[in-house]
N, C-alpha and C positions, 0 to 999 in steps of 0.2 A: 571907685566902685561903691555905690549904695551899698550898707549893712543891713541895712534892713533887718535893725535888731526887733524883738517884741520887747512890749511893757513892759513885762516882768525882768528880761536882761536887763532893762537901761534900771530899773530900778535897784537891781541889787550890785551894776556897776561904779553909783553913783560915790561910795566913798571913797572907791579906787579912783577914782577922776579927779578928787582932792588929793591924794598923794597918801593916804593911809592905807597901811597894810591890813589884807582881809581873805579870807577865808570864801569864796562863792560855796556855797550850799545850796546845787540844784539836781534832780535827778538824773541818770542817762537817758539823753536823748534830748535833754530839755539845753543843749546850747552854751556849756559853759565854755567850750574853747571857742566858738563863735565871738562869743561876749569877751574874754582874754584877749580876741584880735584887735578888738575896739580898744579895750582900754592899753596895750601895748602902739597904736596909733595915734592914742589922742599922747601918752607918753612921748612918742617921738615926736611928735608935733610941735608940743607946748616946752620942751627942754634940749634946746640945742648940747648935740656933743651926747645926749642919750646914747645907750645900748642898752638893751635887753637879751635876755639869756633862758629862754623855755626848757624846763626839765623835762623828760621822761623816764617811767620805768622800766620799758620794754623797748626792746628795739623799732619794732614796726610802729611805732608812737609816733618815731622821728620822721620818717616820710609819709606817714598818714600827715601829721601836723601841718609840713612843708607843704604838699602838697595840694591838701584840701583846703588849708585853711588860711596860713598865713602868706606863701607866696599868693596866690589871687588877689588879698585882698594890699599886700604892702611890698611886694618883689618889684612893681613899678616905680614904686619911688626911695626905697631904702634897698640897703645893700645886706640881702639874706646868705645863711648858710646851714645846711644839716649835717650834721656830724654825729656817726656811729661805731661801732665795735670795727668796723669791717672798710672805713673809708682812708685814706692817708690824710686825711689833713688836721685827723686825731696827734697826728705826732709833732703837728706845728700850730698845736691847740690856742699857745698865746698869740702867735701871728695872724691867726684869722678872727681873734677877737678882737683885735687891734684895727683888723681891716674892716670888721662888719658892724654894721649897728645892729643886726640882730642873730643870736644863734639859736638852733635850735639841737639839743646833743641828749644822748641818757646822762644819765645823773652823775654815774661811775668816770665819767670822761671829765666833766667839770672836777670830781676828788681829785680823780688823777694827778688835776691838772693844778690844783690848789697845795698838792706836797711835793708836785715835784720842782725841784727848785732850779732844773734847764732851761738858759735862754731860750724864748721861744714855741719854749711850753710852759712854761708857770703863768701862771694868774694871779691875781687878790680879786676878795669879792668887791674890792672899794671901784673895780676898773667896769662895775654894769652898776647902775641905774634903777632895775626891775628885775626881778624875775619872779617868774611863771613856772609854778610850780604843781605838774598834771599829777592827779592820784595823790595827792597829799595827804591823805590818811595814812599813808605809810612812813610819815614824815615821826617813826618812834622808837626806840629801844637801838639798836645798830645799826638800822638799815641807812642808805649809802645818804638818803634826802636829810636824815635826822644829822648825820656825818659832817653836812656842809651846816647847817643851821647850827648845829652846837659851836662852829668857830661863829657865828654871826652875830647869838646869841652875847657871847664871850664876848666881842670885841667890842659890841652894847652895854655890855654892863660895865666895859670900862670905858665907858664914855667916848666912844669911837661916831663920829656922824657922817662919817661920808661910807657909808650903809647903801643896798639898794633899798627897794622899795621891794613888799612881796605882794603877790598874788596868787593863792592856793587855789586848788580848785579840787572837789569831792563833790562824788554822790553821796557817800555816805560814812561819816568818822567811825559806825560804828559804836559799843559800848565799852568795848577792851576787855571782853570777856567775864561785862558781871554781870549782873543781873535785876539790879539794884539801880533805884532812878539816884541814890545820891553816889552810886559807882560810877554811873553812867555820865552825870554833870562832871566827874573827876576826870576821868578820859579824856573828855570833848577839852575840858580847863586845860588838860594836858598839852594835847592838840593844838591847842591856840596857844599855850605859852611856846612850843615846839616851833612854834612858824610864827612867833610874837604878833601874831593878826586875833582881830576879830573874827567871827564867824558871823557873814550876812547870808539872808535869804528874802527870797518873796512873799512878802506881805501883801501889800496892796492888791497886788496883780495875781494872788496864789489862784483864783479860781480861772486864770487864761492859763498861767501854767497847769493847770490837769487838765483843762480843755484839749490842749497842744500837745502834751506828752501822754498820751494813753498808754495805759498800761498793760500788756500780753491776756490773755482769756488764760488764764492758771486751772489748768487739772491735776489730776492724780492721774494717773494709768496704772491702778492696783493687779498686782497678780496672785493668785493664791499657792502658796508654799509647797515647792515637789512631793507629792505623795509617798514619793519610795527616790531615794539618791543614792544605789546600790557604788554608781564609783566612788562619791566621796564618803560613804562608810569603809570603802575598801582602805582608800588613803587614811583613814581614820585608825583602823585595824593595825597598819604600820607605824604610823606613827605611838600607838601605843606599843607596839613591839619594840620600837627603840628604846621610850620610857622605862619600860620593862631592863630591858638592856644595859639601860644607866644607871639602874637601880638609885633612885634620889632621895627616896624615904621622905618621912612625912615634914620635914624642914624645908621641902619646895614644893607647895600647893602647885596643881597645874589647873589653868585657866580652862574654859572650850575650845577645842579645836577649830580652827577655822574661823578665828576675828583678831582684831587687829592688838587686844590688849592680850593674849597668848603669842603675839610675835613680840611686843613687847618683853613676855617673860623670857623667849629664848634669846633673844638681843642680852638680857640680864645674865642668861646661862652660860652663853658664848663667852662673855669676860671673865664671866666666876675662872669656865675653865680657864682661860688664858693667866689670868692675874693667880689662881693656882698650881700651874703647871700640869693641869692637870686636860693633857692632850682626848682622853676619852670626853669628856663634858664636848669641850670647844667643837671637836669634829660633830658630835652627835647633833648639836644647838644650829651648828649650820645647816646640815642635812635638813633636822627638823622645819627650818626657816622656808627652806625650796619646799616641802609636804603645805604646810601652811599657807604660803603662797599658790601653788596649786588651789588646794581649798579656797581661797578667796576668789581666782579665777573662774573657778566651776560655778562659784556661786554670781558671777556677774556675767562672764558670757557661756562658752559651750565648752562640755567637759572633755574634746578634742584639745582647746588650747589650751587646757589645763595638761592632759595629759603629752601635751611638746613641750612645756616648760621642764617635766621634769625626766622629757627622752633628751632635750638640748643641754641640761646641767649635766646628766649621767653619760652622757656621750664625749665629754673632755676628759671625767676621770678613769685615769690609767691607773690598772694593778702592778703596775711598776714600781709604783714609789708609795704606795701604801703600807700600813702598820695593820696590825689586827683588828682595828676599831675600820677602819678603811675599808678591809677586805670584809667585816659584817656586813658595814652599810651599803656596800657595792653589789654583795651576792643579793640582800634583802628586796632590792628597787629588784636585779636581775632577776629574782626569780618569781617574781609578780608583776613584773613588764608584760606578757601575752594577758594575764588577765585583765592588767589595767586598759589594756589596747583595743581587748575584745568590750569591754564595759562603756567605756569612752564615747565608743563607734554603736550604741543603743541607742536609738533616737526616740522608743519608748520612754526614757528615762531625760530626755533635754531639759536642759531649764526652760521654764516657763516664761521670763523673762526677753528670754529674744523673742516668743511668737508676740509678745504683746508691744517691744520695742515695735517688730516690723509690722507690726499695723498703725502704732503711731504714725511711722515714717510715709506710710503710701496712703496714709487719710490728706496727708499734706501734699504728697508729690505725685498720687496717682490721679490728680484732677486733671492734667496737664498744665497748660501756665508755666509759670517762671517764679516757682517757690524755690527758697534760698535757707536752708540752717544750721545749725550748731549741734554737735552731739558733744556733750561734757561726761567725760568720765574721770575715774582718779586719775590712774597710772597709765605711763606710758604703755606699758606691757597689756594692758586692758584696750588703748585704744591700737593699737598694735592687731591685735585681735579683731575690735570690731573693726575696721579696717575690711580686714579678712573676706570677715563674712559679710558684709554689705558687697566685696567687690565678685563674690560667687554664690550672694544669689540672686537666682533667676527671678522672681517677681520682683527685689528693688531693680535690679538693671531693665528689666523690664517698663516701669515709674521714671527710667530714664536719670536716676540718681548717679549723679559723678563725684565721685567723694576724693576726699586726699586728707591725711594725716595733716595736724599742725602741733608742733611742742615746744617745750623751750628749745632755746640756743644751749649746744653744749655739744660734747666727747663721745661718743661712741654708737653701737647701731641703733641705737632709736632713740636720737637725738638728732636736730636739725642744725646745719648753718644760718647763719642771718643770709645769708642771702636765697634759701631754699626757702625761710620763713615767708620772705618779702615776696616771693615769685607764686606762691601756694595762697597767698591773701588777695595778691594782685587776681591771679584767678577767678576768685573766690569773687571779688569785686565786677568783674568784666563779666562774670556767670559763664564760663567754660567748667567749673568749677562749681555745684551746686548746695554739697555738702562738708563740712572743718567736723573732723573726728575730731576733738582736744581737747588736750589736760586746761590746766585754769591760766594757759599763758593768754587764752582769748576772751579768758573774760571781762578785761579791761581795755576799755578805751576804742575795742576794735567798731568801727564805722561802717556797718554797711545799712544803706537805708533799706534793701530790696529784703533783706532777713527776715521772715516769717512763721519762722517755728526753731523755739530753744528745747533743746530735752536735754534735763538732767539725770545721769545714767550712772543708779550705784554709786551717790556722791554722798559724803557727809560734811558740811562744810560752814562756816559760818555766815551771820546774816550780810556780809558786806557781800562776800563771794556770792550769795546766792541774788541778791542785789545789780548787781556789776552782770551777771549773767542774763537774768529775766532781763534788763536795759539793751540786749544783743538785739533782741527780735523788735526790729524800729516798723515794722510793715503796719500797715494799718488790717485789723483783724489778726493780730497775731497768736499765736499759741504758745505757749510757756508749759513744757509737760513731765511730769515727776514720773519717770516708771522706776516702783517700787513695787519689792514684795508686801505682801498684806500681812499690819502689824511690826513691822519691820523700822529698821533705826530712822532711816531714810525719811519717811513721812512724821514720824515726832520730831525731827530736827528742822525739815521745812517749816512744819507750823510752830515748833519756838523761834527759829529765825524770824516769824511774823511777826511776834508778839515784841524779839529785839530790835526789830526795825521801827516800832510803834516806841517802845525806850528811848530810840536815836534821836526820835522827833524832841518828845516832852524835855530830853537833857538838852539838846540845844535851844529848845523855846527858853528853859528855864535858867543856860548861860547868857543868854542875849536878853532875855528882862533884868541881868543884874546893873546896878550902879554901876557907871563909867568908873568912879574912883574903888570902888570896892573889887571890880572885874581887875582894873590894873591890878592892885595889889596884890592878888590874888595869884597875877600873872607874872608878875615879878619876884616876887617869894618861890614859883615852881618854878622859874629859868635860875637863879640861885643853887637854890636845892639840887640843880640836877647838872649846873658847873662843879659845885663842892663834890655829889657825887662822883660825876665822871674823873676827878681832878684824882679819887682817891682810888677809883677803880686802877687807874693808870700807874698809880705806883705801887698796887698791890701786883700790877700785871710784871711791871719792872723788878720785883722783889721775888717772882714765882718763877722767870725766867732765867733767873740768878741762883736758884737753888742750889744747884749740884754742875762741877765742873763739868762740860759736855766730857772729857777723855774717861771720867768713872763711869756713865751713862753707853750702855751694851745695848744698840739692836739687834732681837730678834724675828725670822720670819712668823707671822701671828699663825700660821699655818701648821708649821711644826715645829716650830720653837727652835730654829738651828739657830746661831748667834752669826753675824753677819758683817754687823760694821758699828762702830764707835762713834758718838754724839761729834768729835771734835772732826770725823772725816766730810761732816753735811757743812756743805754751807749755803748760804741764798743767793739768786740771782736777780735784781729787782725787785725784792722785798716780796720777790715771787713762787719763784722757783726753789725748788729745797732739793743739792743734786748731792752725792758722792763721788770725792773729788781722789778716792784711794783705786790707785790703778788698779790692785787686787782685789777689788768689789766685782768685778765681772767673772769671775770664775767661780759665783755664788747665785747667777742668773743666766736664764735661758731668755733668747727675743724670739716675738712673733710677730703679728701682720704691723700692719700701718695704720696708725691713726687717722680719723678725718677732718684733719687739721691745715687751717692754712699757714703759711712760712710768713713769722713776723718778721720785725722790724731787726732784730739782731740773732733771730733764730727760727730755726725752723725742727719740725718733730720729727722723731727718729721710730722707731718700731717701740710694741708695749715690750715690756721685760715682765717677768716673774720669775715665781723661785725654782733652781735648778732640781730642788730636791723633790717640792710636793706642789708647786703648780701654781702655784698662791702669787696669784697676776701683785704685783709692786707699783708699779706709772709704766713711766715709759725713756728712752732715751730724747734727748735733746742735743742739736748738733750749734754750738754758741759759737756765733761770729766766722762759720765757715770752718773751724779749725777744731773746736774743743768738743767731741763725742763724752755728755754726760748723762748718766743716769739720774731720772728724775723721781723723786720715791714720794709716794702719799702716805703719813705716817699711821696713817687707818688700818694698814696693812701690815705693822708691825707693835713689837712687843719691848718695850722699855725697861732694860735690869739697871735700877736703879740703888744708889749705897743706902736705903731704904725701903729697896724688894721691888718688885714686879710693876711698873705701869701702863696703861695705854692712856693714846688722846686720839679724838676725831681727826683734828687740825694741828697743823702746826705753830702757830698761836698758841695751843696750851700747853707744849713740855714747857717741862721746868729745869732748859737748860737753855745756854744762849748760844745760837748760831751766828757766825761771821757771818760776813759780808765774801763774796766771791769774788777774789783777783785774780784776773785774765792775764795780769803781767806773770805776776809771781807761778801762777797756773802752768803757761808757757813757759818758763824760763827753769822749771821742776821736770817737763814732759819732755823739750826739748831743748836741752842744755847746752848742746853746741851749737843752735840758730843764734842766737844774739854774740857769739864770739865774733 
């Protein structure tokens, strides 16, 4: 099959055709996996016994890629395979490596597959050749891309050569959040020591690439600020009544109601209480959190789905197992629910913001045709919303708009499967499907040519994301459209993101004008530095894990501080799962529905748990190997008495106590003592 690459591709694949590792630096839309199919073909070609290994970050990457890209152009003559979250031949990951000369997998499936040390599923990277590595900007600090290249890196500097070869590929590294052109040269240095490649782009050929890849028609869709916002002064009124309430005095400034650095402060309040024992703080900080979120919602869609957020939080808590602090905060919402309901339901009073969303939307899709686009907002819960309201009203269904949610992959109701993702895009591709309500899992990589109008909705975000997004709308005459309030965060951060994205350029012009010996060195000195670091991080991580014996280490519910279970009763299942293995831990939790989980490979999910006392949801049960019923606890959810006073941690990665390892013999043989007689 002809490639029928442009000038510009062949030109910025030419050092990858000599066998150097390199960085493509070309915009979305402008053909960098195109170009990657080439040079993974001329690879197979010219090196008998090759394999190649294509990264992705996102699930739908992997059959995008499969699909569009590399089976047409090499499924005829080499032996392909896609491998995801959601397929079996993840669990015999060495065996189809072994079989294929090419895979294509996310990224987390190769780690997997590089620690775990099971016939069958282990790997080394010595066993490929290449790889292809999509979105490689993200190749920094933890994430899963940087995971695999930090062994790569490692086994480099100790003079290891049967190494693959690499291939990045970005629109955009990015500055790494400074602002500064010699911060910004630092980054990109980083980036390239990170992925030990160069960073090439189009020179010669740069005025066919703008030609070829146009760029979206960028407006503003300015709205001028509610005159009168009688519900969220109301919410405003309450939530100073709680303040009131907690009386905090002047040793905790409180921010404005209703932005993201006052959720901050009560995320802060919320611990104080907890790690004080001090149960009034913590319940109020929570409360406060659903008011504040509220407020954020009022302010991005309709103050209806502001006011269900916090009829659906208030509608689970029971006056049953409340304390005083409980029964304030329960009568307070109760007795300003009719007012909030009556307030809500004023369409006087609507944000302005939707009428000027829906005339965005029907300037594009009220011509008739076969317009195709993107609506990007934050949070799930936001597009959840617009969701909503696109599906009930009458002039966009009218414009013939068929919309459907897309989010990450993940746990609960408004989180998607991988395979709900792949069926809502395929849509979306085929046009049954006209409009992708989504958080930022779309704004990378996703391929549809027919895409003609992006809007950014309520988004703060930086110049890569905002990059990655504008590259959605591939249509020719596209629109790219900012609906912001007037004056607002939203339109100063588009146009710094402008000015960062004009940064991105000059730090990479000004890495790729340095001296080949002075760029190594340069490059070698940061993959050093950042083995020595990582080397020390690790044993400070071994040494904080080690603190305190798990049996003095007392959980409690973060809820209402009841004491529960002892560090030495957790232990882990696949360096995974974190379960309580003390049969008396269940008579400290209530279960409820069913997670939307599929049944793996040695387990499958059981119902959520939380606490029997005050409600305070814990994980969920897990039924191990058919036999063993355990409870699986997220440590976010509890409170750490430690022989040094009170702790919390997000993850379980950061107590500072060491958890076993989980045996299924010894498990069995404690549960049921006279089966093995």
């Amino acid at each position: 099959m002809n490639f029928g690459l442009y000038e510009y591709q062949e030109e910025v694949v030419q050092r990858a055709l000599r066998g150097e590792n390199i960085i493509i630096w070309l915009p979305t839309g402008g053909g960098k996996t195109r170009a990657a199919v080439y040079v993974a073909k001329k690879h197979l070609e010219n090196n008998p016994g090759a394999k190649v290994a294509v990264l992705v970050n996102k699930v739908h990457l992997v059959d995008q890629h499969y699909n569009k890209e590399f089976n047409p152009y090499l499924g005829r003559d080499y032996s392909l395979v896609s491998i995801s979250g959601d397929c079996d031949q993840k669990d015999f990951f060495g065996c189809e490596v072994k079989n294929s000369d090419l895979i294509i997998c996310t990224a987390q499936i190769l780690e997997n597959a590089l620690t775990n040390q099971e016939e069958g599923k282990h790997v080394e990277l010595s066993q490929f050749t290449l790889l292809i590595i999509d979105e490689c900007h993200h190749t920094h600090k933890e994430g899963v891309y940087n995971k695999i290249m930090a062994r790569y890196v490692a086994q480099k500097l100790k003079g290891e050569r049967r190494l693959p070869q690499i291939l990045g590929l970005t629109a955009s590294p990015g500055t790494g959040g400074t602002k500064s052109i010699k911060g910004a040269v630092e980054h990109v240095l980083q980036i390239c020591a990170n992925l030990d490649s160069v960073i090439v782009s189009s020179k010669v050929y740069a005025p066919e690439l703008k030609k070829k890849v146009p760029r979206p028609r960028k407006r503003f869709d300015i709205v001028d600020r509610r005159p009168q916002d009688p519900f969220g002064d109301h919410l405003k009124f309450m939530m100073q009544f709680i303040h009131d309430f907690m009386a905090l005095g002047p040793d905790f400034p409180v921010r404005e109601f209703g932005t993201q650095e006052y959720e901050a402060d009560v995320v802060i309040l919320e611990k104080k209480g907890v790690t004080d024992r001090n149960r009034l703080l913590a319940q109020c900080a929570l409360h406060l959190r659903q008011y504040n979120d509220a407020l954020l919602i009022n302010d991005t869609v309709r103050m209806v789905d502001a006011f269900r957020v916090l009829e659906s939080y208030y509608s689970t808590k029971s006056s049953t197992t409340m304390d005083g602090t409980g029964f304030f905060l329960l009568g307070l919402y109760q007795e300003n629910e009719v007012e909030l309901r009556k307030l809500s339901g004023d369409a006087r009073f609507e944000n302005p913001k939707m009428g000027k969303l829906q005339n965005t939307l029907l300037e594009q899709f009220d011509q008739g045709g076969h317009s195709r686009g993107i609506l990007f907002s934050k949070t799930r819960k936001s597009i959840c919303c617009l969701y909503d309201w696109v599906s009930n009203n009458p002039a966009l269904q009218r414009a013939g708009i068929r919309a459907a949610i897309l989010t990450g992959a993940g746990n609960g109701i408004n989180y998607m499967t991988q395979n709900e993702q792949k069926d809502t895009i395929r849509n979306f591709r085929l046009g049954s499907l006209n409009l992708l309500i989504s958080t930022s899992v779309a704004e990378e990589g996703l391929d549809i040519p027919e895409c003609n109008l992006v809007v950014r909705y309520g988004l703060l975000t930086n110049e890569i994301a905002q990059q990655q997004a504008s590259g959605r709308a591939r249509a020719s005459d596209s629109v790219y459209s900012v609906v912001a309030q007037a004056g607002g965060r939203e339109v100063r951060r588009e146009l710094l993101n402008e000015c960062l994205e004009d940064l991105t350029g000059r730090a990479i012009g000004e890495v790729q004008r340095m001296e080949p010996r002075e760029f190594q060195m340069k490059i070698t000195d940061l993959q050093t530095e950042a083995l020595l670091t990582r080397h020390l991080a690790e044993q400070l991580k071994i040494k904080k894990r080690s603190r305190f014996n798990a049996a003095t280490v007392q959980l409690s519910c973060r809820g209402c501080f009841l004491p529960v279970a002892l560090g030495n009763d957790i232990k882990v299942i696949e360096n995974a799962h974190h379960v309580n293995i003390n049969p008396d831990f269940e008579r400290y939790y209530k279960t409820g529905g069913q997670p939307a989980l599929k049944t793996f490979e040695d387990w499958e999910p059981g119902r959520v748990i939380s606490c029997a006392a005050c409600g305070r949801q814990w994980g969920m049960e897990m039924i191990y190997k058919k036999i063993a019923l355990l409870p699986i606890l997220a440590i976010e959810n509890f409170a750490m008495e430690t022989p040094e006073g009170r702790k919390l941690a997000k993850k379980w990665k950061n107590v500072e106590f060491t958890v076993e390892e989980f045996n299924f013999s010894t498990y069995c043989h404690n549960k049921f003592p006279n089966m093995l007689d």
